[in-house]
PDB file of N, CA, C and O in Angstrom:
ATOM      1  N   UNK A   1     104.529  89.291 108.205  1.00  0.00           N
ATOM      2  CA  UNK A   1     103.417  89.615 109.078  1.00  0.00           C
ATOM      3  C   UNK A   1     103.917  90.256 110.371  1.00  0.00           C
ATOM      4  O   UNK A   1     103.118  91.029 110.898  1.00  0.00           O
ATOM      5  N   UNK A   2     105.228  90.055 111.049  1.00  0.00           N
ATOM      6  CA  UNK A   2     105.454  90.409 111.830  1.00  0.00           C
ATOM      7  C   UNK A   2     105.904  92.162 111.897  1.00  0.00           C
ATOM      8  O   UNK A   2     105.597  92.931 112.808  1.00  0.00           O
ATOM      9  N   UNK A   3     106.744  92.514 110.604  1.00  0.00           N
ATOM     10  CA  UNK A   3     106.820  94.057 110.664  1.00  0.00           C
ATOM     11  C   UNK A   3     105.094  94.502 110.436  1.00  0.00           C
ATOM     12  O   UNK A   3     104.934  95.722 110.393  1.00  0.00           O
ATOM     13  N   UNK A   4     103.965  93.764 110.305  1.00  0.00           N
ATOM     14  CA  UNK A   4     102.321  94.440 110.584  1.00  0.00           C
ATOM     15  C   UNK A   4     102.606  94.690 111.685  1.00  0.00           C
ATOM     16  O   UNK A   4     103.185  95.742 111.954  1.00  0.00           O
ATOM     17  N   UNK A   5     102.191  93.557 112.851  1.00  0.00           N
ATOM     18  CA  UNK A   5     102.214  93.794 114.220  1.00  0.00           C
ATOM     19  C   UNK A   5     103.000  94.911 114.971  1.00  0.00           C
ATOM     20  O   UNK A   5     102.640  95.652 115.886  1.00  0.00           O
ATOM     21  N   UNK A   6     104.355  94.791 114.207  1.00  0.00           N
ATOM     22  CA  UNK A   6     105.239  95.987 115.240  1.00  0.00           C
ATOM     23  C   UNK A   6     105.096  97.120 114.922  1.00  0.00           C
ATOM     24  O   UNK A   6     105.595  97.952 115.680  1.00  0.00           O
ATOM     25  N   UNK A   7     104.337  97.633 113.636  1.00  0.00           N
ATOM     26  CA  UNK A   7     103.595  98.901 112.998  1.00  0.00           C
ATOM     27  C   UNK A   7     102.501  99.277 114.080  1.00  0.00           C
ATOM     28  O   UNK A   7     102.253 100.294 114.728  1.00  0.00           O
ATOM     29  N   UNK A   8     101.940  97.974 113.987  1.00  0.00           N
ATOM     30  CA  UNK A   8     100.252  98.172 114.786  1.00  0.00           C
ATOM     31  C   UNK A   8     100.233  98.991 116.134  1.00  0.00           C
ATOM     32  O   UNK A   8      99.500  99.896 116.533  1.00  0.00           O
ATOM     33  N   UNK A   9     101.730  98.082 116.898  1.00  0.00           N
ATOM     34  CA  UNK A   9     101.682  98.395 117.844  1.00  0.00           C
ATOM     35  C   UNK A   9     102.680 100.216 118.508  1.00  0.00           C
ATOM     36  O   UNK A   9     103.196 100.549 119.575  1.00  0.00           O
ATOM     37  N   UNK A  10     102.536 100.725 117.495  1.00  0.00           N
ATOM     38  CA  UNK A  10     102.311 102.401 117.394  1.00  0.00           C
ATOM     39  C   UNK A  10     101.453 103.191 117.429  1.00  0.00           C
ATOM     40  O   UNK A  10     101.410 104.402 117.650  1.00  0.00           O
ATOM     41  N   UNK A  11     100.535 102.215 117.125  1.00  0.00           N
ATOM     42  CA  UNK A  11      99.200 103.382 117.062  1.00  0.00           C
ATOM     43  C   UNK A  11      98.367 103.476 118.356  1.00  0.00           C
ATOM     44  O   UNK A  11      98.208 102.475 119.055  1.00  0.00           O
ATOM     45  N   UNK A  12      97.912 104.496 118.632  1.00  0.00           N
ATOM     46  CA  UNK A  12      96.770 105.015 119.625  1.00  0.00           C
ATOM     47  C   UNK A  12      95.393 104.401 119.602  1.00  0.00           C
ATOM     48  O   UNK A  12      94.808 104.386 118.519  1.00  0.00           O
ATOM     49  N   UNK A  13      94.772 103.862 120.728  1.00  0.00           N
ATOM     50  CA  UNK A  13      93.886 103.435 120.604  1.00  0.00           C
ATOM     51  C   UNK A  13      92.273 104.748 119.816  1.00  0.00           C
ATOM     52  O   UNK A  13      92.128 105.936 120.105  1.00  0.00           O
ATOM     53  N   UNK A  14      91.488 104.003 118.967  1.00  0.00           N
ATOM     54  CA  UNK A  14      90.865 105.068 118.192  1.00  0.00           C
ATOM     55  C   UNK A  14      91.701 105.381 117.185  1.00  0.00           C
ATOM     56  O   UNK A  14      91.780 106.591 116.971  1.00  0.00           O
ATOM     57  N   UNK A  15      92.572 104.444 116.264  1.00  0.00           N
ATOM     58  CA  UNK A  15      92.911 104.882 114.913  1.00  0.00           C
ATOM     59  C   UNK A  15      92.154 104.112 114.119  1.00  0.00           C
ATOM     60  O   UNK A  15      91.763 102.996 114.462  1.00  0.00           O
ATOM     61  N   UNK A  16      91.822 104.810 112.677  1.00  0.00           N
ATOM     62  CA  UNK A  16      91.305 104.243 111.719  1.00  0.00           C
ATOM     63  C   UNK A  16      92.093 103.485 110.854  1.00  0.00           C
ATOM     64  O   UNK A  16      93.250 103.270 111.218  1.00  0.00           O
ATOM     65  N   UNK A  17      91.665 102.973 109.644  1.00  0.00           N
ATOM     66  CA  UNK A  17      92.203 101.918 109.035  1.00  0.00           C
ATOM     67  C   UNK A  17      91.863 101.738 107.758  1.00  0.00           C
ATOM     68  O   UNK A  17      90.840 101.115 107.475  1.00  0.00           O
ATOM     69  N   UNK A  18      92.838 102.365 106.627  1.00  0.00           N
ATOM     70  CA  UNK A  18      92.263 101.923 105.069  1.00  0.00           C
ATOM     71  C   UNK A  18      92.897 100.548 104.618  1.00  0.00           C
ATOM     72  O   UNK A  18      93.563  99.976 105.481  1.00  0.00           O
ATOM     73  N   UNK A  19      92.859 100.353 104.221  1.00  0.00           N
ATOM     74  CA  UNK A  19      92.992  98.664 104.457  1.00  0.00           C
ATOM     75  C   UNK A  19      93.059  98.275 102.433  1.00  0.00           C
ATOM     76  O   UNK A  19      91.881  98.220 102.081  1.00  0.00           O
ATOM     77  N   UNK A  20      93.772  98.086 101.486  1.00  0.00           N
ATOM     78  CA  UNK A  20      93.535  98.207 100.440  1.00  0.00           C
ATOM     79  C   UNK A  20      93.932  96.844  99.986  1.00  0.00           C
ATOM     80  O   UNK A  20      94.962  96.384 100.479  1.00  0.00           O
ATOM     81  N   UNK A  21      93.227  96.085  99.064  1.00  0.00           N
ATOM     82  CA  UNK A  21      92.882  94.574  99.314  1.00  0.00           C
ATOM     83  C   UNK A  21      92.426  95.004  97.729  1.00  0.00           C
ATOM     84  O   UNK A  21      91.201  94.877  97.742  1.00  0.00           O
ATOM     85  N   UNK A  22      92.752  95.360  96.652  1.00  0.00           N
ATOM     86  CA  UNK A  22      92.018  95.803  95.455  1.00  0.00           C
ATOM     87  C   UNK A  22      93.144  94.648  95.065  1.00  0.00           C
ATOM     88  O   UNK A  22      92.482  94.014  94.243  1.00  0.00           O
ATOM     89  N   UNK A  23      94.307  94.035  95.127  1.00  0.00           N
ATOM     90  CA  UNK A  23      94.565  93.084  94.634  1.00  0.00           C
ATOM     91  C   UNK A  23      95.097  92.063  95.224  1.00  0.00           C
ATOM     92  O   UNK A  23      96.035  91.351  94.864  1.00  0.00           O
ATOM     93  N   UNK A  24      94.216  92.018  96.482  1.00  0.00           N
ATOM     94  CA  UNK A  24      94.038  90.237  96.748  1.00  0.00           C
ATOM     95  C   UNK A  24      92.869  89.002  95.799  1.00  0.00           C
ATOM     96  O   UNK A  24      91.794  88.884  95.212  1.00  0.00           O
ATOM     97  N   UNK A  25      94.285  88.218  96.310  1.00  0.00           N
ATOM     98  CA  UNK A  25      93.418  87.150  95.904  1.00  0.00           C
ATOM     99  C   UNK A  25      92.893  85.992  96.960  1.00  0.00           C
ATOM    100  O   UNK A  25      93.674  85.835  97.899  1.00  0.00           O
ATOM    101  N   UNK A  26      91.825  85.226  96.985  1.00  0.00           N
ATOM    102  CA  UNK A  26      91.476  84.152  97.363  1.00  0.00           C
ATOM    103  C   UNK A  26      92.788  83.405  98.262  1.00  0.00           C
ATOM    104  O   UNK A  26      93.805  83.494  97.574  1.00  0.00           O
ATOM    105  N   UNK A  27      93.031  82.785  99.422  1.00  0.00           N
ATOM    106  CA  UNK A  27      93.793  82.378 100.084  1.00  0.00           C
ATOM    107  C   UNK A  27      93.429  80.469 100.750  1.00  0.00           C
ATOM    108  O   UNK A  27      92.402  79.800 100.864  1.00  0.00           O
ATOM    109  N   UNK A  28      94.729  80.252 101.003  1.00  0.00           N
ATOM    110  CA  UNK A  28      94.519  79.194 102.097  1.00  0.00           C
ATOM    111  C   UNK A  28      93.731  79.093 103.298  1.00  0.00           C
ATOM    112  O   UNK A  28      93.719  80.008 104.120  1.00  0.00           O
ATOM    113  N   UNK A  29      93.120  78.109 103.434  1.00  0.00           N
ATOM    114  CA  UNK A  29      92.754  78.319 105.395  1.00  0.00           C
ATOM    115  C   UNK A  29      93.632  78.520 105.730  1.00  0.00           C
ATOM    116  O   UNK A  29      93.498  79.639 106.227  1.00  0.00           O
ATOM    117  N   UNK A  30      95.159  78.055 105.926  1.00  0.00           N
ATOM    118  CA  UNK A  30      96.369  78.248 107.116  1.00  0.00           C
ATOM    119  C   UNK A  30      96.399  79.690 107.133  1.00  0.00           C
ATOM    120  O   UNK A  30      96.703  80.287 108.166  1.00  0.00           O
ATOM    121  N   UNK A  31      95.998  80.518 105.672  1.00  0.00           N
ATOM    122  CA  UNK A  31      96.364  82.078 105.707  1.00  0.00           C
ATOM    123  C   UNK A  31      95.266  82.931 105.729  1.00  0.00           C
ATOM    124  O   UNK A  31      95.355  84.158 105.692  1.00  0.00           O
ATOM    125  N   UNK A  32      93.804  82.030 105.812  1.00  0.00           N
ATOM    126  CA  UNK A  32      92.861  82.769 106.425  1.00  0.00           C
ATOM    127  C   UNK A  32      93.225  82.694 108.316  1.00  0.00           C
ATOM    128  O   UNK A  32      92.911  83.684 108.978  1.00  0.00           O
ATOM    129  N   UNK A  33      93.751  81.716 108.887  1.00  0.00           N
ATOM    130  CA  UNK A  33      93.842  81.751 109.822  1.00  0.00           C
ATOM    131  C   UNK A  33      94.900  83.056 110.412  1.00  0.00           C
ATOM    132  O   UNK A  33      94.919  83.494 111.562  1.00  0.00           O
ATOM    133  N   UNK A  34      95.737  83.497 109.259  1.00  0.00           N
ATOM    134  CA  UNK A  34      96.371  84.712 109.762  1.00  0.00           C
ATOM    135  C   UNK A  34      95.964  85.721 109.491  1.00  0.00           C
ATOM    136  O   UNK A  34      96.494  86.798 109.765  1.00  0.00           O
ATOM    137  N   UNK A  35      94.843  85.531 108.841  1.00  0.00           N
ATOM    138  CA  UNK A  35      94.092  87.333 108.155  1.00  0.00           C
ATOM    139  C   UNK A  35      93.436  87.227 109.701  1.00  0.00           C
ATOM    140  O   UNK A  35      93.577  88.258 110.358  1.00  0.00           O
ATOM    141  N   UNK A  36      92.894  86.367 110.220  1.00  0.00           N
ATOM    142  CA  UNK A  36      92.155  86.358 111.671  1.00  0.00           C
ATOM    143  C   UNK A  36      92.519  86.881 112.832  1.00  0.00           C
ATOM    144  O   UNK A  36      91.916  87.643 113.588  1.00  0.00           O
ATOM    145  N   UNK A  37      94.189  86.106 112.932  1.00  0.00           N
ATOM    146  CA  UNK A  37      94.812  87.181 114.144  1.00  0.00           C
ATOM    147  C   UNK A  37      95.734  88.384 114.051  1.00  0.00           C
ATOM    148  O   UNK A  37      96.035  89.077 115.023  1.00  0.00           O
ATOM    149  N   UNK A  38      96.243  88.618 112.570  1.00  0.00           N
ATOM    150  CA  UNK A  38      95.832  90.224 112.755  1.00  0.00           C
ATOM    151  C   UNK A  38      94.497  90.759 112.291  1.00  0.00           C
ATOM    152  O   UNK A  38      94.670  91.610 111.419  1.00  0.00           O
ATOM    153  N   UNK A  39      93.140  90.536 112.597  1.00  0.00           N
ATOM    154  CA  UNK A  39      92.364  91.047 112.583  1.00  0.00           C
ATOM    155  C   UNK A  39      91.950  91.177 113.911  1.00  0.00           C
ATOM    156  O   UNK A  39      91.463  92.198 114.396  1.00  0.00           O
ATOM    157  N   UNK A  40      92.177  90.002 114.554  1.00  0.00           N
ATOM    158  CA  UNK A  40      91.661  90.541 116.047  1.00  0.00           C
ATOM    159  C   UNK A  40      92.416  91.041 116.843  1.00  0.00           C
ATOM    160  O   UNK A  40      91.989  91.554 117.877  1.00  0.00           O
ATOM    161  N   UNK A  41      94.093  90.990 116.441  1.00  0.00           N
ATOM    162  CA  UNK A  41      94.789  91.744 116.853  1.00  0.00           C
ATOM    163  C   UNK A  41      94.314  93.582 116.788  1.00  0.00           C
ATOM    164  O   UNK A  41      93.944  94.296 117.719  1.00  0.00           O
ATOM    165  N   UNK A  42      94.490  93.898 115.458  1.00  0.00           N
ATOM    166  CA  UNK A  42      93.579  95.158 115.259  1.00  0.00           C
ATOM    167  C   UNK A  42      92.746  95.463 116.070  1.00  0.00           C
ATOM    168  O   UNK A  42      92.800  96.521 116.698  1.00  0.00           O
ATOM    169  N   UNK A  43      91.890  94.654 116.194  1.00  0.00           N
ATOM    170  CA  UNK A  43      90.205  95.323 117.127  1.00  0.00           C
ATOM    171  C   UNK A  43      91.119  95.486 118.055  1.00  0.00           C
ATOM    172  O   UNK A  43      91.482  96.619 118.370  1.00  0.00           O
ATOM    173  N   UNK A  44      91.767  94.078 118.787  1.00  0.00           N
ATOM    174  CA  UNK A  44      92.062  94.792 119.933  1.00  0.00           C
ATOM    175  C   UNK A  44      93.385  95.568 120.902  1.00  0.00           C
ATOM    176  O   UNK A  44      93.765  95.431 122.065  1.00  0.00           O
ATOM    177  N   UNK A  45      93.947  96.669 119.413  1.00  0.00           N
ATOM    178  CA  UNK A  45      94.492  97.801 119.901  1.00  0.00           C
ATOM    179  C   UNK A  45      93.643  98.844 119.514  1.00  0.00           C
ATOM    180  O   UNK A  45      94.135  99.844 118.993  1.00  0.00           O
ATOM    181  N   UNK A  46      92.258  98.738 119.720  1.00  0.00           N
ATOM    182  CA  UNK A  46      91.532  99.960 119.434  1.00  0.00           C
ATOM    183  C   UNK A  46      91.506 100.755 118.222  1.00  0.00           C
ATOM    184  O   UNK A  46      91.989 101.865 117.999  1.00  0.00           O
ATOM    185  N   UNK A  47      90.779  99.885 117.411  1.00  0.00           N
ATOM    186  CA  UNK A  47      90.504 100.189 116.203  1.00  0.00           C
ATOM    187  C   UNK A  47      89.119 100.884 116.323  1.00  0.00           C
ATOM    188  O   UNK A  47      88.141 100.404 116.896  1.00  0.00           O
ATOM    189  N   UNK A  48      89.178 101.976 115.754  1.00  0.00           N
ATOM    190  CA  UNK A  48      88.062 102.454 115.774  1.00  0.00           C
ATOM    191  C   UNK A  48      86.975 102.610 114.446  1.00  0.00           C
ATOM    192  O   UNK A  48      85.777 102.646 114.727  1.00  0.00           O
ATOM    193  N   UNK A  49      87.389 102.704 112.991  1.00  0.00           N
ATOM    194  CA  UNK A  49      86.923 102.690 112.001  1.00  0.00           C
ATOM    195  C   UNK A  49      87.984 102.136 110.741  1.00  0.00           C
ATOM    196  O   UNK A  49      89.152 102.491 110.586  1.00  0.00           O
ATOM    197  N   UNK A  50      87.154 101.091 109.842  1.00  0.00           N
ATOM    198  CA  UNK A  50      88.037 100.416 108.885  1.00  0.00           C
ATOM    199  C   UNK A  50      87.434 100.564 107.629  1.00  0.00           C
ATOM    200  O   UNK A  50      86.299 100.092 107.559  1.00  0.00           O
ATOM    201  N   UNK A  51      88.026 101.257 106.300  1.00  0.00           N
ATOM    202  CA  UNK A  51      87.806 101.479 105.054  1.00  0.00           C
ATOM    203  C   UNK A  51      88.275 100.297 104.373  1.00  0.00           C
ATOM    204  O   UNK A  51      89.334  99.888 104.848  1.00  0.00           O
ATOM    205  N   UNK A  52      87.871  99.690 103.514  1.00  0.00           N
ATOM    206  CA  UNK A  52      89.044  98.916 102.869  1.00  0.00           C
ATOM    207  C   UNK A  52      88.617  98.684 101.112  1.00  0.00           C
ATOM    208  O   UNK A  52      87.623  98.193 100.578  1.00  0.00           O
ATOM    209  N   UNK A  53      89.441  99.079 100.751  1.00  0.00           N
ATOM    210  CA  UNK A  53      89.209  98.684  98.987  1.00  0.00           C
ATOM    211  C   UNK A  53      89.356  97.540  98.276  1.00  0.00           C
ATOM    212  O   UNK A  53      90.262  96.709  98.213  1.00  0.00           O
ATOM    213  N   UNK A  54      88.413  97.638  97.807  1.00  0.00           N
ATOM    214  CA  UNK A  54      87.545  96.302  97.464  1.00  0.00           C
ATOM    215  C   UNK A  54      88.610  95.483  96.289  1.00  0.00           C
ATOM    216  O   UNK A  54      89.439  96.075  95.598  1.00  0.00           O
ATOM    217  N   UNK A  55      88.453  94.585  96.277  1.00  0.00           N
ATOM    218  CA  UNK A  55      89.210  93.904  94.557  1.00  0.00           C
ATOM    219  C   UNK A  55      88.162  93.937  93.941  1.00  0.00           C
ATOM    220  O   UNK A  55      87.046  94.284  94.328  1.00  0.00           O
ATOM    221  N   UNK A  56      88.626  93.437  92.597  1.00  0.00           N
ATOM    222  CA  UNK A  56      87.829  93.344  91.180  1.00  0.00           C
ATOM    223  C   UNK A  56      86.662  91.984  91.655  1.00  0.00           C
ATOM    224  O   UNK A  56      85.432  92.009  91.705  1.00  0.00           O
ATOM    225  N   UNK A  57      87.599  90.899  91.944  1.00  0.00           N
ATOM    226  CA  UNK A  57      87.321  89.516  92.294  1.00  0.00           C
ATOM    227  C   UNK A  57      86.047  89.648  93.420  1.00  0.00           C
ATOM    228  O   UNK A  57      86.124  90.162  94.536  1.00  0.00           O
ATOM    229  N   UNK A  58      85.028  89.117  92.878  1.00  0.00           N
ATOM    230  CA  UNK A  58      83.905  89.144  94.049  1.00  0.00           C
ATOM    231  C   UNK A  58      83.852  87.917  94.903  1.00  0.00           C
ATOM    232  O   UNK A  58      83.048  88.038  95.827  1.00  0.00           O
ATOM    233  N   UNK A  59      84.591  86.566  94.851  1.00  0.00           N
ATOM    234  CA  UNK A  59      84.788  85.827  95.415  1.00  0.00           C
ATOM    235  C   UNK A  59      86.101  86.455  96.019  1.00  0.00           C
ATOM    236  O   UNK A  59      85.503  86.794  97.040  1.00  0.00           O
ATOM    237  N   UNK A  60      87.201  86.834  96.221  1.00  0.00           N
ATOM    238  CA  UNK A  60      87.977  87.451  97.056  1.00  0.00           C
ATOM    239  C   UNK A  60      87.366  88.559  98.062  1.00  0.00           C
ATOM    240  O   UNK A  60      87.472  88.446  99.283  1.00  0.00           O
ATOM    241  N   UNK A  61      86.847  89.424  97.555  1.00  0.00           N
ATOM    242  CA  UNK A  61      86.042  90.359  98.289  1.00  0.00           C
ATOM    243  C   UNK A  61      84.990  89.707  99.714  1.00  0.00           C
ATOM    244  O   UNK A  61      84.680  89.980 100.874  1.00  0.00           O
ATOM    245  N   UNK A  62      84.856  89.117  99.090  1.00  0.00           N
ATOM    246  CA  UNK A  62      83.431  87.885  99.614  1.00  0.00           C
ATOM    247  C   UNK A  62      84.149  87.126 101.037  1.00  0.00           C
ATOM    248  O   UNK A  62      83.743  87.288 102.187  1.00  0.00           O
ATOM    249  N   UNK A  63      85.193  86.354 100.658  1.00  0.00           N
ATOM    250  CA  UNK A  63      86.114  85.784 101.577  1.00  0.00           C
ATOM    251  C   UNK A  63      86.765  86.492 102.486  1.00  0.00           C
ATOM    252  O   UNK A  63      86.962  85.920 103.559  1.00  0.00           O
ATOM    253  N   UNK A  64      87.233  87.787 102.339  1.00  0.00           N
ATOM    254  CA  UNK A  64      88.214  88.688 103.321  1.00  0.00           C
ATOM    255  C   UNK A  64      87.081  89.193 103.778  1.00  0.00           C
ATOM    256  O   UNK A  64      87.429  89.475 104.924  1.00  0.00           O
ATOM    257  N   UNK A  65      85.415  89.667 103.653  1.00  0.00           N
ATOM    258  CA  UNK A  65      84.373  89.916 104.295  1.00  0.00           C
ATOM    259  C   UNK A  65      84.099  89.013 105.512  1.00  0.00           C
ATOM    260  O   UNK A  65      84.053  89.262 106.717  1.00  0.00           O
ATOM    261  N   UNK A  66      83.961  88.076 104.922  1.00  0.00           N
ATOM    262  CA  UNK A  66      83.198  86.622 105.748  1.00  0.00           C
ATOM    263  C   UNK A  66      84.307  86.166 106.600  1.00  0.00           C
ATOM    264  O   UNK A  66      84.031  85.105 107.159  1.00  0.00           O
ATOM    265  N   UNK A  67      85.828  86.772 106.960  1.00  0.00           N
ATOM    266  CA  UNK A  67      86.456  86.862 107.895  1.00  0.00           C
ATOM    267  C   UNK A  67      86.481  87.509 108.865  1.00  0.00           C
ATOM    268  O   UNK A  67      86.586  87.182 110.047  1.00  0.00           O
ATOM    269  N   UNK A  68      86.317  89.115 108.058  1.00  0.00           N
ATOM    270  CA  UNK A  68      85.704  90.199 109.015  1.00  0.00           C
ATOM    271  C   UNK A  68      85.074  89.722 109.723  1.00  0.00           C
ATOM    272  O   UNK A  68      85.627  89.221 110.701  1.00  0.00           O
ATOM    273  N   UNK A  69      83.514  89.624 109.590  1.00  0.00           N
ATOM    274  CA  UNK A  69      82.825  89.482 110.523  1.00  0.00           C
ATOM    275  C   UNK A  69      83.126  88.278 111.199  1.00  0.00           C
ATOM    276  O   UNK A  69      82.696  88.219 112.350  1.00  0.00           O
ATOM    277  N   UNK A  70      83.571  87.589 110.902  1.00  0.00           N
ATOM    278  CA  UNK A  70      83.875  86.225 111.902  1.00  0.00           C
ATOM    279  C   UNK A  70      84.532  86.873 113.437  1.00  0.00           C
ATOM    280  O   UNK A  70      83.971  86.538 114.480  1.00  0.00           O
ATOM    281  N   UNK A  71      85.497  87.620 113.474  1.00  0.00           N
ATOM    282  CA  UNK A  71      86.173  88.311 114.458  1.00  0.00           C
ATOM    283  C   UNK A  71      85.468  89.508 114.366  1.00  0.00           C
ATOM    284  O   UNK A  71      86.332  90.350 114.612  1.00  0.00           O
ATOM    285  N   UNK A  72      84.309  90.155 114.138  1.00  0.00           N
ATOM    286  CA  UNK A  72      83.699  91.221 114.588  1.00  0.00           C
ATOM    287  C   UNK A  72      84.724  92.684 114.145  1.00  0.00           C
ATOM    288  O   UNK A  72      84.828  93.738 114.772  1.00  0.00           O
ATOM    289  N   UNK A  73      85.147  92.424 113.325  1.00  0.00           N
ATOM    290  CA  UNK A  73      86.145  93.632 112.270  1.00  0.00           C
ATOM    291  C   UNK A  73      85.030  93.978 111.636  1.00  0.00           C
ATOM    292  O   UNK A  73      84.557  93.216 110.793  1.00  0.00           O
ATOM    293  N   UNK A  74      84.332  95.384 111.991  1.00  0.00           N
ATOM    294  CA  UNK A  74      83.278  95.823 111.146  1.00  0.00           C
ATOM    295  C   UNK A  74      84.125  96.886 110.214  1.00  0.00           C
ATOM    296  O   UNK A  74      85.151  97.464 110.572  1.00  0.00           O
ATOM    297  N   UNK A  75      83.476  97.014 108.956  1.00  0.00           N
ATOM    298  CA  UNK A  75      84.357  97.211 107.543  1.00  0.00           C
ATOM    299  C   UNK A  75      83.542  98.209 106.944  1.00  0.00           C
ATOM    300  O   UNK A  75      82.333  97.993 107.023  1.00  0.00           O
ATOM    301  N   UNK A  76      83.978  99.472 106.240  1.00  0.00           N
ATOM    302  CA  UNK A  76      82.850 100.113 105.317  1.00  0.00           C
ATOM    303  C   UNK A  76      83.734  99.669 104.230  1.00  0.00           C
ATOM    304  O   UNK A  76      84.781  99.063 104.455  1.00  0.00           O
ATOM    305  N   UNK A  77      83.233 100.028 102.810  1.00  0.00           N
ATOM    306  CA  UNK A  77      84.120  99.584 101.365  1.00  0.00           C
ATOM    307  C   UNK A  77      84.017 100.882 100.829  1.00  0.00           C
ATOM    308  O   UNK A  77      83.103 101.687 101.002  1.00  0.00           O
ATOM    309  N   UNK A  78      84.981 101.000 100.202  1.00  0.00           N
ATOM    310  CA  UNK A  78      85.378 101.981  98.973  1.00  0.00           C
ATOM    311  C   UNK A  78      86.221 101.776  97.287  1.00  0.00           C
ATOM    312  O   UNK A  78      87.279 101.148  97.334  1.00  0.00           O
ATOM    313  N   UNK A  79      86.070 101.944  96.822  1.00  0.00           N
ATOM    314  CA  UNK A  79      86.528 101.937  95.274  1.00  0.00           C
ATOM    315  C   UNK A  79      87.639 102.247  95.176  1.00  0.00           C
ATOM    316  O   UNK A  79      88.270 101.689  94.279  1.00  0.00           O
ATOM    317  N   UNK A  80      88.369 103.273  96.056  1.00  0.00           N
ATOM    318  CA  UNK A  80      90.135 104.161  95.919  1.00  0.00           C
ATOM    319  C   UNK A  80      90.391 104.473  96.979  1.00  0.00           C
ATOM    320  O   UNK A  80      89.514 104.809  97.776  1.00  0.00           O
ATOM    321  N   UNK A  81      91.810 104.444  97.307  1.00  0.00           N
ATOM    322  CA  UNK A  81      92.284 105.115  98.418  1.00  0.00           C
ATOM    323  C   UNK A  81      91.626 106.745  98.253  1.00  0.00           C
ATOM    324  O   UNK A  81      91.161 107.234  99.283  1.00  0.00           O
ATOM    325  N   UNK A  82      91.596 107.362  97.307  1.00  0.00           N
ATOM    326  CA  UNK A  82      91.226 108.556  97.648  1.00  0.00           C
ATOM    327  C   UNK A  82      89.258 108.727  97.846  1.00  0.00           C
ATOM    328  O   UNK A  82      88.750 109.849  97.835  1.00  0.00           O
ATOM    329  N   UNK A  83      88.664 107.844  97.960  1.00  0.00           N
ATOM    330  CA  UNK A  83      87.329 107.748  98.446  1.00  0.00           C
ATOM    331  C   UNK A  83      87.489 107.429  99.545  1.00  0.00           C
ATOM    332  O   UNK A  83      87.074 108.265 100.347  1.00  0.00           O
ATOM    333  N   UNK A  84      88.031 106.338 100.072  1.00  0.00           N
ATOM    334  CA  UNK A  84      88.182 105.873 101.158  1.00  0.00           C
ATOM    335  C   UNK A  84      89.264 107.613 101.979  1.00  0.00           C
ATOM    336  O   UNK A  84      88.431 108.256 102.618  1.00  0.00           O
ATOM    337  N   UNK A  85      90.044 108.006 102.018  1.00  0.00           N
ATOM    338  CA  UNK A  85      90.221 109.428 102.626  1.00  0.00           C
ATOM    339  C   UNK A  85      89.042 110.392 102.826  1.00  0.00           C
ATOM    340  O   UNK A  85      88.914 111.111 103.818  1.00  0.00           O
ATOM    341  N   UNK A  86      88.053 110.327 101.613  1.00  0.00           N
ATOM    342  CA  UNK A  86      87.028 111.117 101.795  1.00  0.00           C
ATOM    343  C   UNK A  86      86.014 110.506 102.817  1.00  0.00           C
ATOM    344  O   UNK A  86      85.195 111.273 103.324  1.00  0.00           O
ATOM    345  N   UNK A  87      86.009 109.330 103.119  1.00  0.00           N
ATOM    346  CA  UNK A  87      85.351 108.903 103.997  1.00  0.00           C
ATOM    347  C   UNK A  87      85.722 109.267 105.024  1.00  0.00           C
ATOM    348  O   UNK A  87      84.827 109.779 105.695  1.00  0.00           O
ATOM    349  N   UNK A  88      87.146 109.221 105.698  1.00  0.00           N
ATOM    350  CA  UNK A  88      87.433 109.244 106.893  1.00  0.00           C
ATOM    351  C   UNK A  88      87.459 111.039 107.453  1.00  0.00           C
ATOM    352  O   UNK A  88      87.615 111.595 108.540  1.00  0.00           O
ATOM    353  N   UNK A  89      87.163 111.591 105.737  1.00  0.00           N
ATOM    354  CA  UNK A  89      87.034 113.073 106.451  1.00  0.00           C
ATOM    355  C   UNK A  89      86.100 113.358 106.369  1.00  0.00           C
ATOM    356  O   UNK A  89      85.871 114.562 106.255  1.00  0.00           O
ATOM    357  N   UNK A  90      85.042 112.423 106.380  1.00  0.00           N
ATOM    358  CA  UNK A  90      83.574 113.001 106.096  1.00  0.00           C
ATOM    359  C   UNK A  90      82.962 113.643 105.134  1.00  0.00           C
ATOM    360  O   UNK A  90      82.076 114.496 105.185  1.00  0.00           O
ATOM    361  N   UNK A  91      83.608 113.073 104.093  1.00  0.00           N
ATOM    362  CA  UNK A  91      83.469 114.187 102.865  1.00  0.00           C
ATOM    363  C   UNK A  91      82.526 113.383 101.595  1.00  0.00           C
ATOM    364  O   UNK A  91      82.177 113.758 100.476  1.00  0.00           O
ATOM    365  N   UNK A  92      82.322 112.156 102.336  1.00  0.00           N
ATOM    366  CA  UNK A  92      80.962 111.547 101.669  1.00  0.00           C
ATOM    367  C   UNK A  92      80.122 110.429 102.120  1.00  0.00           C
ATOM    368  O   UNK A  92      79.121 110.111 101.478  1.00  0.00           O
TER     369      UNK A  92
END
């Protein structure tokens, strides 16, 4: 988790974020508690828009959602990294 953070902290405030989660699974609280602070870490180096691809698992999907919003990580979803690109270029 820590080479996340020292990634994160490269980016410009106003970067976007594909986020690809197509094969997570379901987690611990101790490791929902770390999906939390790098999530609010994220927001707050100025995150400006977050794609993220969905898993198969609708109870996984469901859980990394209902974290999001807990810390106010607002999320659009996509099916592929290459939908999710078309999103961020406006291309659907």
């Amino acid at each position: 988790m820590i080479d996340f953070f020292l990634e994160l902290d490269k980016l410009k405030p106003g970067f976007d974020l594909i986020n690809d989660i197509s094969g997570f699974k379901p987690v611990s609280p101790s490791s929902v508690e770390e999906l939390k602070k790098a999530m609010w870490y994220t927001v707050s180096l100025g995150l400006k828009r977050a794609i993220r691809i969905v898993p198969v698992s609708y109870f996984a999907a469901n859980q990394f959602s209902r974290v999001s919003k807990e810390v106010g990580f607002d999320v659009e979803f996509a099916n592929s990294i290459e939908e999710a690109e078309r999103m961020l270029d406006g291309k659907v």
